[in-house]
Structures are given as structure tokens and as C-alpha cells.
C-alpha positions as CSV (number, residue, x, y, z in Angstrom):
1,X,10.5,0.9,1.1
2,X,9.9,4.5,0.4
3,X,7.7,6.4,2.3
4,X,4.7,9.0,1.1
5,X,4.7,11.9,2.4
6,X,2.8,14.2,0.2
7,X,-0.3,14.1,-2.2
8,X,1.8,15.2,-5.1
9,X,4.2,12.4,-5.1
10,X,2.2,9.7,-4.7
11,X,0.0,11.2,-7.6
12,X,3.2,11.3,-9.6
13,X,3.6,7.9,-8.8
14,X,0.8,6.5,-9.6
15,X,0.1,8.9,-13.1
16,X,3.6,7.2,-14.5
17,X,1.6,4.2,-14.8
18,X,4.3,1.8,-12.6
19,X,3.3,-0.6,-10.8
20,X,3.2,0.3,-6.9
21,X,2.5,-1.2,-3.8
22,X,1.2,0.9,-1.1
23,X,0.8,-0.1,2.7
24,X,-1.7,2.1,5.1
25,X,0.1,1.7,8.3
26,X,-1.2,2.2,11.8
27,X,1.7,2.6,14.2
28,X,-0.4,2.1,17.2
29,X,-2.5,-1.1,16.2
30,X,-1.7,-4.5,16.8
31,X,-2.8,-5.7,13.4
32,X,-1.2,-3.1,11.7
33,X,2.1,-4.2,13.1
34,X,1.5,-7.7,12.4
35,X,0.2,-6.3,8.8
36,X,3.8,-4.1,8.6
37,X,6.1,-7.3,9.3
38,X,4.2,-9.4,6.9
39,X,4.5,-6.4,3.9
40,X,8.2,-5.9,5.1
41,X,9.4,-9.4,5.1
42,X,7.5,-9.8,1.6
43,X,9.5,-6.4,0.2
44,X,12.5,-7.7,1.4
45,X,12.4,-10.6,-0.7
46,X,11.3,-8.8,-3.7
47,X,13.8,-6.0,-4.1
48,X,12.1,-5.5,-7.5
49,X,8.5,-4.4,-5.8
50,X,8.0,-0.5,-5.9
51,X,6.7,-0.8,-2.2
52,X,5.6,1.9,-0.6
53,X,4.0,2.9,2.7
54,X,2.2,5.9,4.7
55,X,1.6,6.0,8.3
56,X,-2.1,7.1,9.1
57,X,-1.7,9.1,11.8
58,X,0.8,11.1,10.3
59,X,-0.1,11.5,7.0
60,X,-4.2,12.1,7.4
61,X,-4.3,14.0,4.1
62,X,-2.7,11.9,1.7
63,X,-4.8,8.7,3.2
64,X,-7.9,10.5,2.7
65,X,-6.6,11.9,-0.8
66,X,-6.3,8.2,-1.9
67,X,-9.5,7.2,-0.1
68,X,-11.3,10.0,-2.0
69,X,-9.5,9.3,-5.4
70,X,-9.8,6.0,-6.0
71,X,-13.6,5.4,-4.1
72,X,-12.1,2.7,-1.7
73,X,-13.0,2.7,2.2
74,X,-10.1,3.9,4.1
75,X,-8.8,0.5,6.3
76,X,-5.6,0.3,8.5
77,X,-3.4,-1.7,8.1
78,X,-4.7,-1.7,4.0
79,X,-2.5,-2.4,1.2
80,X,-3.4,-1.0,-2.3
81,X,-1.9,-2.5,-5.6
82,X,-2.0,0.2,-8.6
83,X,-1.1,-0.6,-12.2
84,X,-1.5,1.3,-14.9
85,X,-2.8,4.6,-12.8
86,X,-5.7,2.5,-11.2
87,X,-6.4,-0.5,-8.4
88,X,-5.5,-3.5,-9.2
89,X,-6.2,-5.0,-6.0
90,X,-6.2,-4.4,-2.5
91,X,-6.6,-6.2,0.9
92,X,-7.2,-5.1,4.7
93,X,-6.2,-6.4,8.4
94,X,-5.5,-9.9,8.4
95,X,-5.7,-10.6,4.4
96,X,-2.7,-8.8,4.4
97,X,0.2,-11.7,4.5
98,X,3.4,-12.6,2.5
99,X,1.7,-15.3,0.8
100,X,-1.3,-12.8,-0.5
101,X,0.9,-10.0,-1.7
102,X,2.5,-12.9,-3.4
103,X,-0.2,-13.8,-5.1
104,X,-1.5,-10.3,-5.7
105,X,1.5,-9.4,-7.5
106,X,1.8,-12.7,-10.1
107,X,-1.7,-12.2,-10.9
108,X,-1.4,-8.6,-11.9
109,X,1.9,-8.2,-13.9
């Protein structure tokens, strides 16, 4: 998993029109964590995922630069799906499981 650190490169990320997989990550919530092993056990699995994460409390700007971008509510834990430079899908707290970012990704290849 790579991690964002700055506004420009996940821009540039997204503009190349890739597909990416973005986690919002809390590092001092509960869910978050549960959220984190979930998207990490999935990523594992699928070497072939562009996955990505942030963690909120230390990158503020660049969650609120995606909040403000793409006119979705800030949640943590979150994970955002872009293809083709835009959301394709997205899911908060507990939605957030292996099985759904299974699912999110077959449906949106």
C-alpha cells in the first residue's frame, strides 16, 4: 500500500485516470482499525489493486482537498474507489469489509 502524503500526488493519481483505492484512516479509532485490517488483508490478496491510504490526523489537508474536490462528506475510516478521474464508489465505518471491497472492485472494472 502506498501512502498519500501530498495533494499533488494524489491529484496526479487520480488525473491518470487508474483505477485507485483510497482508505481514510483514523489511527486512534476503534473502527478505523477494524476498517484498516479488513482493507489490508483485502490488498494483500490483490497485489494487482492500486491501494492507497492517508491517515487523518496527519494528513488534514489532503483529506479535506478530496472532501472538497469530489463533494463527498469526510468519514473515517472511508474508502473511496476512483476510476476514470472520478468516484466510483465509496463506503464508511463498518461497510468497509473484504467481501465489500470485493465486490466494489468487480463491479467497476
Amino acid at each position: 500500500m502506498k501512502k498519500f502524503d501530498s495533494n499533488e500526488a494524489f491529484d496526479q493519481a487520480v488525473k491518470s485516470g487508474d483505477q485507485l483505492l483510497l482508505l481514510k484512516h483514523s489511527s486512534t479509532c476503534p473502527v478505523s482499525g477494524a476498517a484498516y485490517g479488513e482493507y489490508e488483508s483485502f490488498v494483500n490478496e490483490h497485489k494487482e489493486v492500486n491501494a492507497t491510504y492517508l491517515v487523518v490526523q496527519e494528513d488534514r489537508p489532503l483529506s479535506n482537498h478530496i472532501a472538497e474536490t469530489f463533494h463527498i462528506k469526510h468519514e473515517s475510516p472511508q474508502v473511496i474507489l476512483f476510476n476514470n478521474g472520478d468516484i466510483a464508489w465509496h463506503a464508511s465505518h463498518w461497510n468497509i469489509t473484504y467481501d465489500s471491497l470485493k465486490q466494489a472492485l468487480e463491479e467497476n472494472k
